[in-house]
PLY file of the C-alpha trace (Angstrom):
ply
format ascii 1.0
element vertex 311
property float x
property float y
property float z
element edge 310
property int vertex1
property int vertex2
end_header
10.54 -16.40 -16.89
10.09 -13.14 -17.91
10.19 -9.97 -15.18
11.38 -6.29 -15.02
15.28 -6.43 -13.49
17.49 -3.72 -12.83
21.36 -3.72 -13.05
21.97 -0.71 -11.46
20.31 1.59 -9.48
18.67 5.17 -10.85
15.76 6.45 -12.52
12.62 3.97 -13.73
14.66 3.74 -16.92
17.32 1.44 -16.00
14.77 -1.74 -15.49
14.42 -3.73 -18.79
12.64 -6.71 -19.50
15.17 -9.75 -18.88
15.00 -13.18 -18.78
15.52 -14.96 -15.08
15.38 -18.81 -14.05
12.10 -19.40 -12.81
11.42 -19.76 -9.06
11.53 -23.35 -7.69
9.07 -23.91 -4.63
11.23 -24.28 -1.09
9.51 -26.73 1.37
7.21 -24.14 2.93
6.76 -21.71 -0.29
4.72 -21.61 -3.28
5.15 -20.40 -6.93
2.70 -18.12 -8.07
1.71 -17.09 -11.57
1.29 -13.66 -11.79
-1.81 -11.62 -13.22
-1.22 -8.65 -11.95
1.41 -6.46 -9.91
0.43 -3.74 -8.38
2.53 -0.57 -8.18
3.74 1.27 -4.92
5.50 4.66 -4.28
8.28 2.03 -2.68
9.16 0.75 -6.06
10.77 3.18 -7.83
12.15 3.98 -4.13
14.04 1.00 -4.28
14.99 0.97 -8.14
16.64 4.65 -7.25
18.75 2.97 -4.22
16.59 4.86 -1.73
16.19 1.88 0.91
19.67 -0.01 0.55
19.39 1.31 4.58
16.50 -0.60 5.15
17.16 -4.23 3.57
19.99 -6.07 2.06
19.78 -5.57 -1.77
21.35 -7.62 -4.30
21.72 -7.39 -8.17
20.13 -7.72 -10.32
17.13 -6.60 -8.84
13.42 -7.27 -9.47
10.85 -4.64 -7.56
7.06 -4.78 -6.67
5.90 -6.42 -3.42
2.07 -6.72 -4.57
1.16 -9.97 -6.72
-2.61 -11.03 -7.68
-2.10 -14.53 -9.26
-3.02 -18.14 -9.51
-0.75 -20.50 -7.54
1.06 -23.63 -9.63
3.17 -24.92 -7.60
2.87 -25.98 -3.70
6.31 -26.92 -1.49
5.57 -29.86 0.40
5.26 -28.56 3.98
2.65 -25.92 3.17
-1.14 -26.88 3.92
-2.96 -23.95 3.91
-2.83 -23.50 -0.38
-2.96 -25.66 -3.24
-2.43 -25.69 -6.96
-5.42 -23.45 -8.75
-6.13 -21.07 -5.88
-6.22 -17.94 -6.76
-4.14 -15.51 -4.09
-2.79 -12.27 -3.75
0.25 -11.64 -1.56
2.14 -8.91 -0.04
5.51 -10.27 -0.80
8.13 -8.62 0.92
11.32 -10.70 1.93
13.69 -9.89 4.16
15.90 -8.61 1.04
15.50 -7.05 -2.03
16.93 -9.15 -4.83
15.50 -11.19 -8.19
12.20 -11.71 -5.89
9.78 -8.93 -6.65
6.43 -9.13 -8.08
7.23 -7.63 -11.75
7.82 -10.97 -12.95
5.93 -13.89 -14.68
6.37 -15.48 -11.54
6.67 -15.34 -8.08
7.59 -17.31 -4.88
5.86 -16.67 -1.37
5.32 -18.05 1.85
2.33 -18.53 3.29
2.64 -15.79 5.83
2.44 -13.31 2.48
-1.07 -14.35 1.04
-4.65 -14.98 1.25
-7.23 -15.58 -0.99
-8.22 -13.12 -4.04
-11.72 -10.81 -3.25
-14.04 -12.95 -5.35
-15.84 -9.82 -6.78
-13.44 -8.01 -8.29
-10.31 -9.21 -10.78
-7.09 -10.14 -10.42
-6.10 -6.51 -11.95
-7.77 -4.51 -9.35
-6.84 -7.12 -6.72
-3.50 -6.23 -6.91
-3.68 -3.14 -5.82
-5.32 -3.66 -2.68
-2.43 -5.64 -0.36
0.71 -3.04 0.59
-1.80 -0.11 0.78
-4.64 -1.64 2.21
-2.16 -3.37 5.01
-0.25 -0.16 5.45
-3.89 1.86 6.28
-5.47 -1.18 8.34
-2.18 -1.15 10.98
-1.23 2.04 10.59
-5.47 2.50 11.57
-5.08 0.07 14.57
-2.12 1.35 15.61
-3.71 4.89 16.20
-6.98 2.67 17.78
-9.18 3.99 15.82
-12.86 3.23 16.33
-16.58 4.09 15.97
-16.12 7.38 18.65
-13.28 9.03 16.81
-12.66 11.70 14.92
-9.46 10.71 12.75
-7.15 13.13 10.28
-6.10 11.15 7.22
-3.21 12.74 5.17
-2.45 12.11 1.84
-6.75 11.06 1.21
-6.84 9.94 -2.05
-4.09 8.39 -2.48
-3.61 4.68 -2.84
-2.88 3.84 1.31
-5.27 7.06 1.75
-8.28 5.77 0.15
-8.06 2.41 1.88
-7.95 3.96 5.85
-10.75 6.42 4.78
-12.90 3.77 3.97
-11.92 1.25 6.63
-12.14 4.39 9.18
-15.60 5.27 8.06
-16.37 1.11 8.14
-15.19 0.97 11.81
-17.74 4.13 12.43
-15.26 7.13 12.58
-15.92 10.66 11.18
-12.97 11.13 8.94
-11.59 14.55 7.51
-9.10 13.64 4.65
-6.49 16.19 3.23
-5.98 16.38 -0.41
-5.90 18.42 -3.78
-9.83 20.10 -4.50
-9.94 17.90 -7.38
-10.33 14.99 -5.19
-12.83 17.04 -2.72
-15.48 14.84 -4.58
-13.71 11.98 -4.74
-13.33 11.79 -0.74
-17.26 12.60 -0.31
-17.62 9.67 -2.28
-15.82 7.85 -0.03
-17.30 8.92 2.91
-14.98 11.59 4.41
-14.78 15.43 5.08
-12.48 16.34 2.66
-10.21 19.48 3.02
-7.32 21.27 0.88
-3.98 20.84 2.34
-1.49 23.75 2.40
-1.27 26.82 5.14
-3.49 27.60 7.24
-4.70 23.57 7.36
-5.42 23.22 11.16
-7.42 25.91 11.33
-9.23 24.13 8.25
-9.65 21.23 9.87
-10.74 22.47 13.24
-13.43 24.14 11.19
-14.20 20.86 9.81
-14.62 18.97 12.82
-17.67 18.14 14.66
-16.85 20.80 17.32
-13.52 21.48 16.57
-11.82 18.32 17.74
-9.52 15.45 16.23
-8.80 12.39 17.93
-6.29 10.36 16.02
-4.23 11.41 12.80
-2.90 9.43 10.02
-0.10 10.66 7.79
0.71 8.90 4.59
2.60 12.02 3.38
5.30 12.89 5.63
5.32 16.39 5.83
6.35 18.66 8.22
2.90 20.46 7.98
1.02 17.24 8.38
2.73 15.77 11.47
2.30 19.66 13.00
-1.03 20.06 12.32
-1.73 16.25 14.36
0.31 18.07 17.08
-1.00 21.01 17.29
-5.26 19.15 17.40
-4.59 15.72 19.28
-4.59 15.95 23.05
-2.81 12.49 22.82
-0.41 12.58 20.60
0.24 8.34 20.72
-2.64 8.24 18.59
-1.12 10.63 16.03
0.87 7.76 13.52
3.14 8.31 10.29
4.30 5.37 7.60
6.76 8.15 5.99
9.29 9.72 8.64
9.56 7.71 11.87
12.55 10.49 13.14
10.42 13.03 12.98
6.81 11.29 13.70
8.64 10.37 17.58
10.36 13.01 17.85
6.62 14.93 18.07
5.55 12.00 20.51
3.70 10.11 17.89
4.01 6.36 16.33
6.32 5.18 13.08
4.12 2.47 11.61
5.92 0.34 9.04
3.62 -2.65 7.14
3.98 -6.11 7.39
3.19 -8.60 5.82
0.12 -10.66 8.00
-2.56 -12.98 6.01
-5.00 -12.74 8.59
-5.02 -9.16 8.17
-4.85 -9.26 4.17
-7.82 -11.88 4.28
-10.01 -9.38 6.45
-9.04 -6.68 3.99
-10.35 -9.18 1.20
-13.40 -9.69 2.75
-13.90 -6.12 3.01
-13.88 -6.08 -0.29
-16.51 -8.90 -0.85
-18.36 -6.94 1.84
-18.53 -4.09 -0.44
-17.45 -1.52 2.67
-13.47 -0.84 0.57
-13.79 -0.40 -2.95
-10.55 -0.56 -4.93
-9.06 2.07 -6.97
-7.13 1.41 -9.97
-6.22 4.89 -12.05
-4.59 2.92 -15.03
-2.65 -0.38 -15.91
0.29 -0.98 -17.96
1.78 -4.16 -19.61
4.89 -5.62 -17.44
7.43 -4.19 -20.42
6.21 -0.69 -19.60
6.96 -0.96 -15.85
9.57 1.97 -16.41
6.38 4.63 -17.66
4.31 3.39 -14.20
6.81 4.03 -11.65
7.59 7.57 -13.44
3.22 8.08 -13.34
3.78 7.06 -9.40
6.98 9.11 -8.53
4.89 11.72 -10.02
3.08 11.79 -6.95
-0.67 12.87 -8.35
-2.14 9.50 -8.71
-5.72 8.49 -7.60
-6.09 5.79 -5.65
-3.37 2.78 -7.45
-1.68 2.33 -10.41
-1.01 -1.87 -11.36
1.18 -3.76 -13.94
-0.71 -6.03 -16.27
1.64 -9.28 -16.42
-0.52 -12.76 -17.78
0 1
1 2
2 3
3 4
4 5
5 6
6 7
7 8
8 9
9 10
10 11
11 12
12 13
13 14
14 15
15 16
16 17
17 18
18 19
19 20
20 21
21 22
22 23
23 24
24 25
25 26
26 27
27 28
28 29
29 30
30 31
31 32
32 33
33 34
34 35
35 36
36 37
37 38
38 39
39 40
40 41
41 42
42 43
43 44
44 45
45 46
46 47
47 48
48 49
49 50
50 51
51 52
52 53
53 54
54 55
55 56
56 57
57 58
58 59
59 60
60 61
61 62
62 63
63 64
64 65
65 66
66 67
67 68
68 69
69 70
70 71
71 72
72 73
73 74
74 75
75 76
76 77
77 78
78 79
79 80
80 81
81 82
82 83
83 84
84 85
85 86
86 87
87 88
88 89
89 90
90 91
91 92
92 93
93 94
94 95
95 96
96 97
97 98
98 99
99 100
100 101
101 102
102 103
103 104
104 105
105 106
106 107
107 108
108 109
109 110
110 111
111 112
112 113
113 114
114 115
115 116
116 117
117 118
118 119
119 120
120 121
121 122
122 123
123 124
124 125
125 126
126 127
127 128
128 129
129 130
130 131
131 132
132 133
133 134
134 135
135 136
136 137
137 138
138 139
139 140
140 141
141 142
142 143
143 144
144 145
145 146
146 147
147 148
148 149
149 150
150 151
151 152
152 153
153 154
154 155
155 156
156 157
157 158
158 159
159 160
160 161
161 162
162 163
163 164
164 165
165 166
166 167
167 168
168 169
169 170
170 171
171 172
172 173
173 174
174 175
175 176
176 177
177 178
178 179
179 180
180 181
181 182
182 183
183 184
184 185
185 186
186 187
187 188
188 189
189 190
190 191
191 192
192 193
193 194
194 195
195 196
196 197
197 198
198 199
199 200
200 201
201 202
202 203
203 204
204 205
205 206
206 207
207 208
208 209
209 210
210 211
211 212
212 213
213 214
214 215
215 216
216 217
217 218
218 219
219 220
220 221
221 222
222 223
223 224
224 225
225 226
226 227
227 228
228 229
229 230
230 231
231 232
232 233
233 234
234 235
235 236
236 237
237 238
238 239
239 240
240 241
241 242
242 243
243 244
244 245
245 246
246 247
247 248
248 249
249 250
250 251
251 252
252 253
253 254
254 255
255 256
256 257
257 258
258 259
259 260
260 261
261 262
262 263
263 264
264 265
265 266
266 267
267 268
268 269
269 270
270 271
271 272
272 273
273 274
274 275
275 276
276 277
277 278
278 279
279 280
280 281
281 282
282 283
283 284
284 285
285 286
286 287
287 288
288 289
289 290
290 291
291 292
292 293
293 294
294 295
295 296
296 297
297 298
298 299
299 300
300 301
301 302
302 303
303 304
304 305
305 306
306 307
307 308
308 309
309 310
């Protein structure tokens, strides 16, 4: 098969487009053809070395963790998938090796899929499970609900658009920080949108329905956004970061790291179907230009997600 491998670690650059044996289904795996990988902040994270603290890496390496595919090949324990469906996965092993999702094809267990949103493609699919599962726990983690008044950092982004909309779904008023470009954007979406930068608590108390914030979301990891949930939330459990645990506890909130969980990824899916998340895609590139998406991403400006084009 064909996929996007890296040698050594550094800038987007180093990955070039190699040729690797093709996965072989273990007992309880399956292989999956890709479609579509979608693109993550995490990626070129890991092709720069940044999380050889976090997992065991080995070269040569293969990133991506999102896959929207059809699945050809079943290992014999597994019952709940069979050749033709069509899936996506968050596909995150316990290391970081020839595994990722920037390849022709992929293996993954069980635990890492559920079934593709029948009304959109297999493009925009891909975008939807490491974001969508990073705002839906990092969401429950901070138990938010229909009497809450939640602070999501970071807004349009690709996590950020996901928890506005499954906030506003779940019957929370939602103020979202971002860029006034994507003021708009977040109306759309069905938040209170408001510019990030000095002065933003006072900003947001003047945007909340009389002056208060419940629960705070931070897909940033600034030092201004993890004040600013200090300085409104009388309980500051409910104030949750996915970007600097240290510092996130240290202030008496929660670290929220995603996993992978089908049960949660097929709820997301059906939210989807439902029509209450919509799905994001700024722009697509062909697998060989892998490289130019991860440098659009470390950029740090995209709307919503960015996904690899593969079959």
């Amino acid at each position: 098969m064909h996929a996007m491998a890296l040698t050594e670690y550094g800038e987007p650059a180093v990955l070039s487009l190699t040729e690797l044996d093709d996965p072989t289904p273990a007992p309880d795996t399956v292989i999956i053809k890709t479609t579509a990988a979608g693109v993550n902040p995490v990626d070129w994270k890991i092709v720069a070395g940044f999380l050889q603290g976090a997992f065991p890496h080995y070269l040569p390496l293969v990133p991506g963790w999102d896959v929207s595919g059809e699945i050809i090949a079943v290992g014999p324990a597994v019952q709940e998938w069979a050749e033709g469906d069509e899936v996506i996965g968050y596909v995150r092993h316990d290391h970081v090796a020839d595994n990722g999702s920037y390849a022709e094809l992929v293996a993954a267990h069980p635990r890492h899929l559920a079934r593709k949103p029948e009304s959109v493609d297999a493009v925009t699919a891909s975008a939807l499970p490491l974001a969508g599962l990073t705002a839906l726990q990092s969401l429950r983690l901070a138990g938010v609900g229909p009497d809450d008044v939640v602070l999501v950092h970071a807004a349009a982004g690709g996590v950020g658009s996901f928890a506005v909309q499954i906030a506003v779904h779940r019957g929370a008023t939602v103020i979202g920080t971002a860029s006034e470009s994507n003021h708009a954007y977040l109306r759309d979406l069905g938040a209170i949108p408001v510019t990030y930068g000095d002065g933003l608590a006072d900003r947001v108390r003047s945007a909340a329905p009389e002056g208060r914030i419940t629960a705070s979301v931070d897909y940033v990891g600034t030092t201004e956004a993890i004040q600013t949930a200090r300085e409104l939330i009388t309980d500051p459990s409910r104030s949750v970061s996915n970007v600097d645990g240290q510092a996130i506890t240290e202030a008496g909130g929660r670290y929220s790291f995603v996993r992978p969980q089908a049960d949660d990824l097929l709820a997301l899916s059906r939210l989807v179907d439902e029509g209450a998340v919509r799905i994001e895609v700024q722009d697509t590139y062909p697998l060989a230009e892998a490289a130019a998406a991860l440098e659009a991403s470390k950029g740090g400006h995209v709307r919503g997600k960015l996904a690899l084009t593969v079959s």
